[in-house]
C-alpha positions in Angstrom: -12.0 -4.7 41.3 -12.0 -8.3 39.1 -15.2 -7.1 37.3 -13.2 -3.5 36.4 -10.3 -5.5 35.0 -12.5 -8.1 33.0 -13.8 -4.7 31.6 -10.4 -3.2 30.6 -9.1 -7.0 29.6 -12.5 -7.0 27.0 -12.0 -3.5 25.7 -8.3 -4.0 25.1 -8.7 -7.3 22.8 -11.2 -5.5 21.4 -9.2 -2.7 20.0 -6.1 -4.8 19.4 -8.4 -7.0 17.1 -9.8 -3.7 15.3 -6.2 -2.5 14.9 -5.7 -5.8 13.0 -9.1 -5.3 10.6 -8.8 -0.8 9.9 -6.0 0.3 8.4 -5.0 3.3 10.4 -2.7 5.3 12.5 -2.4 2.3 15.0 -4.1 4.3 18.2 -6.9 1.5 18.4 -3.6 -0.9 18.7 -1.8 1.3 20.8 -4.8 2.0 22.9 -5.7 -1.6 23.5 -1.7 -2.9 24.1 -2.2 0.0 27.1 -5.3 -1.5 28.5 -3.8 -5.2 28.2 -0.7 -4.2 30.0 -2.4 -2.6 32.7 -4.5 -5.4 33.5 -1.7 -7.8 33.3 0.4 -5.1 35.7 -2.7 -4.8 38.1 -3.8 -8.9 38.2 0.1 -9.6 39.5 0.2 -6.7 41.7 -2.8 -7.8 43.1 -3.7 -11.0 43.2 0.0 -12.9 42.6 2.1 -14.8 39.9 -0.4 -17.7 39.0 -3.6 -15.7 39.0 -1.0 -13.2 36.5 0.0 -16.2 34.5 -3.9 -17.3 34.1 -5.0 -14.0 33.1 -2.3 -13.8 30.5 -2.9 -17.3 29.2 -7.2 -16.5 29.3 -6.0 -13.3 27.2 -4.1 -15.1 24.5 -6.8 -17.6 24.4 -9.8 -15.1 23.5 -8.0 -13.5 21.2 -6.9 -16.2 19.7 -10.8 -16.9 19.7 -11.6 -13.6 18.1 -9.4 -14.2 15.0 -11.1 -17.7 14.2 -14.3 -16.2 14.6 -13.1 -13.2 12.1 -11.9 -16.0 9.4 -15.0 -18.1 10.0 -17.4 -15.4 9.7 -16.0 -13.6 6.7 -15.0 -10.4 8.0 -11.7 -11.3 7.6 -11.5 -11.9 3.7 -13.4 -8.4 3.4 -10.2 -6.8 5.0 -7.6 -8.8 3.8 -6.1 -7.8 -0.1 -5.5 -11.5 -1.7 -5.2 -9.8 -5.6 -1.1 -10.1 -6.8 0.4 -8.2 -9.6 1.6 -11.0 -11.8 2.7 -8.4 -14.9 6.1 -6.8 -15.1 6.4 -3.3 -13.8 8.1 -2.2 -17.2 8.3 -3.8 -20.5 11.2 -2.3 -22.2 10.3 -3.9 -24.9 7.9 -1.3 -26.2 11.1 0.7 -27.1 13.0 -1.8 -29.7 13.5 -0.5 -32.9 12.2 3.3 -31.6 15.5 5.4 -31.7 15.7 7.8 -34.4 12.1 6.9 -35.4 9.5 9.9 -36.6 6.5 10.7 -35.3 3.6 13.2 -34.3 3.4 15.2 -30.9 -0.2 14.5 -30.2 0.1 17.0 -27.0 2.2 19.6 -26.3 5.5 19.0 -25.2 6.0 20.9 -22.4 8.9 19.0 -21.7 6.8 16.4 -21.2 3.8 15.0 -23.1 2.2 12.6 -25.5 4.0 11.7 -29.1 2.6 9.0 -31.4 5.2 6.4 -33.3 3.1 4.4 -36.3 -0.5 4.3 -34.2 1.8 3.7 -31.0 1.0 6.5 -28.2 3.6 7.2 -26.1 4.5 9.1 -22.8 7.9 11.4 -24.1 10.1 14.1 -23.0 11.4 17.1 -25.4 15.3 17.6 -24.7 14.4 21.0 -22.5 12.3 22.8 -25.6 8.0 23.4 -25.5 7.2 21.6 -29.3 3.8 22.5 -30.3 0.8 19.5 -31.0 1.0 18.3 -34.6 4.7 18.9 -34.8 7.1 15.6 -36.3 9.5 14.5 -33.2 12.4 12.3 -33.6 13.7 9.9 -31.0 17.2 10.7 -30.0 17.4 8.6 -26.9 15.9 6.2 -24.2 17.3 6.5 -21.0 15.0 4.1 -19.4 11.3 4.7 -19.2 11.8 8.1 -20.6 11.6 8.4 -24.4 13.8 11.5 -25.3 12.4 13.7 -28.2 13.5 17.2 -30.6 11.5 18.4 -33.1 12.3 17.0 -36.3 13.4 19.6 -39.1 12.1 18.5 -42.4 
């Protein structure tokens, strides 16, 4: 029976620790939690409270084992995403100085599309009408990231 629940033990760290290296759905996590459980459950029904305590402390130990291997070896910086995002999500400061300014509907607008503003692309929306490509736009709001457009009658 030990040699059965030394088995289970091994296979549940193991899937705990591959839980912790795939992303996933979490059944390899879920799947070894079940296994260590069990063999916790089974060790104090059957062999009593300090034999119990051992296994739990044996468990904790290995896998605490496992994870310095994983930094030690490498595997662990392959998994792990270290990169930040140090920029601004927005810069609203692409917009000063836009409102009421002329420009050229590159794409069409369909509400949505591409205008550009003095060699300055940008992402706009027409106030509800389709404006054909090559047609002047003026900016008559920013409500903000959306640049609001009508066709310009000149």
């Amino acid at each position: 029976m030990a040699i059965w629940l030394i088995l289970l033990g091994a296979i549940g760290l193991i899937l705990v620790f591959a839980e912790m290296l795939m992303p996933g759905f979490g059944i390899f996590g879920i799947l070894g939690s079940i296994c260590l459980l069990g063999v916790l459950f089974f060790v104090g029904k059957f062999y009593g409270l300090g034999i119990f305590l051992i296994a739990l402390l044996l468990m904790v130990l290995v896998f605490a084992c496992m994870l310095v291997f994983g930094k030690k070896s490498g595997l662990y910086e392959k998994v792990v995403l270290r990169d930040r995002q140090d920029t601004k999500d927005f810069d609203e400061s692409t917009f000063e100085g836009l409102l009421n300014q002329i420009g050229t509907a590159k794409t069409i607008l369909r509400p949505y599309g591409v205008a550009d503003f003095q060699g300055k692309r940008m992402d706009v929306c027409s106030n509800g009408d389709f404006i054909d490509k090559d047609t002047l736009v003026r900016v008559i709001a920013i409500r903000g990231k959306i640049v609001m457009v009508e066709k310009c009658e000149q």
